[in-house]
C-alpha positions, 0 to 999 in steps of 0.5 A: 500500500501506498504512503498516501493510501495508508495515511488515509487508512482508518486503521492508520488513523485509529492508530495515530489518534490513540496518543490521545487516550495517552494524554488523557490517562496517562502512564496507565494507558501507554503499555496498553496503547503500545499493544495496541497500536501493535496488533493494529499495525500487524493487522495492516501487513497482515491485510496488505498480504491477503490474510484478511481473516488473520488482519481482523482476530489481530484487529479484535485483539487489540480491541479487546485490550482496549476495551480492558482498559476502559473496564479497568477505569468505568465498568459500563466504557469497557462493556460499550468498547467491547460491545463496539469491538465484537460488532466490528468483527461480526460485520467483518466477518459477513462482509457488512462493510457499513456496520465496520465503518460504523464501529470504526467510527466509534472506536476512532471517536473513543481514541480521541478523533471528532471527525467520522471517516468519509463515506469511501470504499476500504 
């Protein structure tokens, strides 16, 4: 992929915007941002290689140690982050690319980002 298709990637964004949640909490936050970020990068290559149902149990990985964070600091924002994060699998998994773009939206809104993604195909 190229340099400007990844900097439009939602993944890529999703990525660069967990500084945020750096910011917002804190020391906490930054091993788990780390991991996170991680199992988002990998699901890039991953995708990038084809192994698309590889790229998105790496994406619900970094999801879930995400929303165990924000269970570790509000029960009911960890519940809605896991929440977010199985219906952007389930809509992977069957191909409703709407319901994906949706729950990246979400999961982007929660890592710090106001701005929804455009409405593109990815």
């Amino acid at each position: 992929m190229s340099a400007d298709l990844r900097a439009d990637d939602p993944f890529v964004k999703l990525t660069e915007n967990l500084r945020e949640l750096e910011v917002v909490i804190g020391d906490k936050a930054r091993p788990v941002v780390a991991q996170v970020r991680a199992g988002l990068t990998e699901a890039l290559a991953l995708r990038e290689r084809g192994e698309v149902a590889a790229a998105v149990d790496s994406i619900r990985r970094a999801m879930e140690r995400l929303a165990m964070l924000a269970a570790e600091l509000d029960a009911g924002e960890g519940l809605l982050m896991r929440a977010i994060a199985a219906r952007f699998t389930d809509a992977l998994n069957v191909g409703r690319k709407g319901a994906a773009k949706e729950a990246v939206n979400l999961m982007r809104h929660k890592a710090g980002d106001t701005k929804d993604e455009p409405n593109k195909d990815w």
